[in-house]
C-alpha positions as CSV (number, residue, x, y, z in Angstrom):
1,X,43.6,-7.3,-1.9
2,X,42.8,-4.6,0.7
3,X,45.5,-4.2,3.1
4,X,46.0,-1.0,6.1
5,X,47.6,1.3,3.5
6,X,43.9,1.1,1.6
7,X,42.0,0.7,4.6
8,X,43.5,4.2,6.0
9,X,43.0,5.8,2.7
10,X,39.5,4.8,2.9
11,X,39.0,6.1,6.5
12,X,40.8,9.4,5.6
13,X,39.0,10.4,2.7
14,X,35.2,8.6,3.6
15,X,34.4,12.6,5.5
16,X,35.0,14.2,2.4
17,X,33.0,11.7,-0.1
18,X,30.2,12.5,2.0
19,X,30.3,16.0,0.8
20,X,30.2,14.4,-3.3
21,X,27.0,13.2,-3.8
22,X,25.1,16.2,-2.3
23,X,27.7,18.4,-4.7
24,X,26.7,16.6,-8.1
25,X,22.7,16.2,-6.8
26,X,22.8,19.8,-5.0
27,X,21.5,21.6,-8.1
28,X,18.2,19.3,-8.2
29,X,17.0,20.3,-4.8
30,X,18.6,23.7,-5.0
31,X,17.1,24.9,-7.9
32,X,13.5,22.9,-7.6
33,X,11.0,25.0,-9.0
34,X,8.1,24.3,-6.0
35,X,4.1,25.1,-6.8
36,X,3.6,28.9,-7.8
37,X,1.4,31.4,-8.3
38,X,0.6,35.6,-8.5
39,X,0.4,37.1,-5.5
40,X,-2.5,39.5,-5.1
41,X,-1.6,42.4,-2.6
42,X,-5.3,43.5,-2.2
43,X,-6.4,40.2,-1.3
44,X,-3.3,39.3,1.5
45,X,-4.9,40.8,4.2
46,X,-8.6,39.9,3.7
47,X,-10.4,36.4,5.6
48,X,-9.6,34.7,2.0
49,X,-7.5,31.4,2.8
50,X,-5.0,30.8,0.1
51,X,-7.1,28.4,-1.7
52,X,-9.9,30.9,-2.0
53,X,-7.6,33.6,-2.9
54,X,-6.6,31.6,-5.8
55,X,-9.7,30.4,-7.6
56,X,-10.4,34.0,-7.3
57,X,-7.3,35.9,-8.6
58,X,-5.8,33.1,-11.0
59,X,-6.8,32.0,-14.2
60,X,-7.2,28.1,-14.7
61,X,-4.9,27.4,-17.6
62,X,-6.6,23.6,-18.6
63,X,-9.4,23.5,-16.4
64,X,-7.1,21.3,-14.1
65,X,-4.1,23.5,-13.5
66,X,-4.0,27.7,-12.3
67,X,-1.7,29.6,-14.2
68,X,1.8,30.1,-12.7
69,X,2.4,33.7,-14.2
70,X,-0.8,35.1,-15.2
71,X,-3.7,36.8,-12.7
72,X,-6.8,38.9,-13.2
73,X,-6.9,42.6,-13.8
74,X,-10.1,43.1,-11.8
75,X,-11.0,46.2,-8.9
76,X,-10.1,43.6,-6.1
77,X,-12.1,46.0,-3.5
78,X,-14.9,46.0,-5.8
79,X,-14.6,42.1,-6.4
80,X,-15.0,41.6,-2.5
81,X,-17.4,44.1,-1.8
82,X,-19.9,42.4,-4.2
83,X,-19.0,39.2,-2.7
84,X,-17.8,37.2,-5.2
85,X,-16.5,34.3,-5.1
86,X,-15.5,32.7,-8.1
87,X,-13.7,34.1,-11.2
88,X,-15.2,35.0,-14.2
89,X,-13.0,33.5,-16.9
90,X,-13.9,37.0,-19.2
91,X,-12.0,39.3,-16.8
92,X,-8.5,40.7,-18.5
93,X,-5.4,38.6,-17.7
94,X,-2.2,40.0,-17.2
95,X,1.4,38.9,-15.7
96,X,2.4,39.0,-12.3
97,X,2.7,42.2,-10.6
98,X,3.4,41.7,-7.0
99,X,5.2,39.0,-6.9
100,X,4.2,35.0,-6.2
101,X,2.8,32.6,-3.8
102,X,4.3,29.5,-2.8
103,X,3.4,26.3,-1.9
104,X,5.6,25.9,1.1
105,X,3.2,23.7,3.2
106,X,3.7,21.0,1.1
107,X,7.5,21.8,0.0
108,X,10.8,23.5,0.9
109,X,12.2,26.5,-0.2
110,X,14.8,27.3,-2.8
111,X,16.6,29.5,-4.3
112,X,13.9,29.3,-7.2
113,X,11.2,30.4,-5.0
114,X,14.1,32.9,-2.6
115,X,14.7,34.7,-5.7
116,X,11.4,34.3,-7.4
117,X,13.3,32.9,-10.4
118,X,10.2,32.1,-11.9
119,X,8.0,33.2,-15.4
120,X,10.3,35.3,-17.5
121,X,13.3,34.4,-14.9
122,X,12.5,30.4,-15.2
123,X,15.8,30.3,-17.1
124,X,18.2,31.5,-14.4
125,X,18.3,27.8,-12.7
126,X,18.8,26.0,-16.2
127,X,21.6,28.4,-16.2
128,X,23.4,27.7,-13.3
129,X,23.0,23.9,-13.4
130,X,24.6,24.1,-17.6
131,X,27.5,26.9,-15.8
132,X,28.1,24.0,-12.8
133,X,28.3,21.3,-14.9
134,X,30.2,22.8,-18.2
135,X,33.3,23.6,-15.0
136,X,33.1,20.2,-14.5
137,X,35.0,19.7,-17.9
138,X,38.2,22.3,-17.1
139,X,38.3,20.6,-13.6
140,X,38.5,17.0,-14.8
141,X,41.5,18.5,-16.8
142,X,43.3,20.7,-14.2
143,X,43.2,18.3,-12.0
144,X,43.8,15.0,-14.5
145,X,47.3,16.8,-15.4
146,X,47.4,18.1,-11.6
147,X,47.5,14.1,-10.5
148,X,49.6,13.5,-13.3
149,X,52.4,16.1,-12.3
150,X,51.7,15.7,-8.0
151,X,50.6,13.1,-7.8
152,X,46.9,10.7,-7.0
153,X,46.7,11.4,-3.1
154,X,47.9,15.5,-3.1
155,X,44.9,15.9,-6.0
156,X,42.4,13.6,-4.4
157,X,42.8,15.7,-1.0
158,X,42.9,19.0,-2.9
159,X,40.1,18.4,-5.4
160,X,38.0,16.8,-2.3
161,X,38.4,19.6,-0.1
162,X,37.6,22.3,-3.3
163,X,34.4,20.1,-3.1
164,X,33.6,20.2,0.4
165,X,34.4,24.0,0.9
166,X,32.3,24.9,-1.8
C-alpha cells in the first residue's frame, strides 16, 4: 500500500528518473550513423545541387544505393568543362579524400557525422556503446555493495545524480 513516505520518495526522485531513459537510449541517437557520402572539393562551389553532385562523383554500389566511402578519381575541371553529366561507371574509384557529405536535411547531427566516424572509423561508435555498457557491469556492483553497506536511499540519490550529471 502506498502511503506519504512512498509518495515523497516518488516526488523526490521522479526529476532524476527523467534523466534514465535518455542515459540507457542516449547512445542510439548519439551515435546514429545518418546518410553519407564523399565530399568532392572541386565540385562544392560549382551550380551542381547535391543530388547532381552525387550521381556525378559517387559510384552506385547496387544500382540502388551510392557508395558511402568510395568516389571517382576523375579531372573534376575537365569533367565540367565537357559538361558531363552522368558518371561513367569505367572511371577509377578510390576512398574518400576530402571528407563526407551529409544528409542533414532529412536528419540530425551526431557525433558520427561531427567526427566523421565513418568508413575505416565506422567502429569508433560500436566502441563506445560496448565501453558504456561493459561499465554498466562494475557499477551494478559498486553500487549493489554501496546499498548494501549505506544503505537503499543514500545509493539511489548518489547513483541517480552520477546519472544525471553525466
Amino acid at each position: 500500500s502506498w502511503g506519504r513516505f512512498q509518495i515523497t520518495l516518488l516526488l523526490i526522485f521522479f526529476p532524476f528518473n527523467l534523466f534514465m531513459g535518455y542515459v540507457l537510449l542516449s547512445s542510439i541517437l548519439i551515435n546514429f550513423d545518418p546518410p553519407h557520402w564523399c565530399k568532392v572539393d572541386m565540385l562544392m562551389n560549382t551550380s551542381l545541387t547535391a543530388d547532381q553532385r552525387k550521381m556525378i562523383s559517387i559510384p552506385m554500389e547496387d544500382d540502388l544505393h551510392y557508395s558511402k566511402c568510395m568516389m571517382y578519381d576523375v579531372d573534376w575541371a575537365k569533367v565540367l568543362s565537357d559538361g558531363v553529366s552522368e558518371a561513367n561507371k569505367s572511371w577509377p574509384q578510390v576512398p574518400c579524400s576530402a571528407g563526407w557529405d551529409y544528409d542533414f536535411e532529412n536528419y540530425h547531427r551526431t557525433i558520427v557525422s561531427d567526427f566523421d566516424w565513418v568508413c575505416e572509423n565506422a567502429w569508433i561508435p560500436s566502441l563506445s556503446q560496448a565501453i558504456f555498457f561493459i561499465g554498466a557491469i562494475p557499477g551494478t556492483l559498486g553500487f549493489g555493495y554501496i546499498s548494501d553497506r549505506y544503505g537503499r536511499i543514500p545509493t539511489i540519490v548518489a547513483s541517480n545524480t552520477l546519472a544525471m550529471i553525466s
